[in-house]
C-alpha positions, 0 to 999 in steps of 0.5 A: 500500500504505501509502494502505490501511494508513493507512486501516486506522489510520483504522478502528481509531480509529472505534470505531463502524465497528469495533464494527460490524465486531466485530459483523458478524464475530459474526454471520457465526459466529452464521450458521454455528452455526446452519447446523451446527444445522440439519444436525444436526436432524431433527424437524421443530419443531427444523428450523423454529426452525433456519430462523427462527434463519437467517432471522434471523441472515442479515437481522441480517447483512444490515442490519450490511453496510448500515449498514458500507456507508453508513458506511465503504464497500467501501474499509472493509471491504476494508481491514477484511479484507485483501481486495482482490476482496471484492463487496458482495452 
């Protein structure tokens, strides 16, 4: 316990990797609204702009865990979360 909570202090002082995790946390809300969105609409010119705004929020999401990943690894985000069971997709 006390190895992860050093590891935490660690983060907190990359600011990169914590500007990434900023980030990555904001797109995660970007990807909801927007699937709140896309529930909403019915015309079919607005369910386009709603899929190309998913299509692109989730490969913004996409490359962020990437670029976490080959910064900080899994043991980053885990520590980051809180979560021990998190899985990379």
């Amino acid at each position: 316990m006390r190895k992860v909570h050093r590891f935490r202090r660690d983060i907190a002082r990359d600011d990169s990797l914590q500007e990434l995790f900023n980030e990555l946390s904001d797109m995660r809300n970007t990807l909801e609204e927007a699937y709140m969105r896309f529930n909403l609409v019915s015309e079919p010119e607005l369910v386009d702009a709603c899929v190309y705004e998913i299509n692109a929020a989730q490969s913004r999401y996409n490359y962020l865990l990437r670029v976490i990943k080959e910064n900080g690894g899994e043991a980053a985000f885990k520590a980051f979360t809180g979560k021990e069971d998190v899985a990379w997709v």
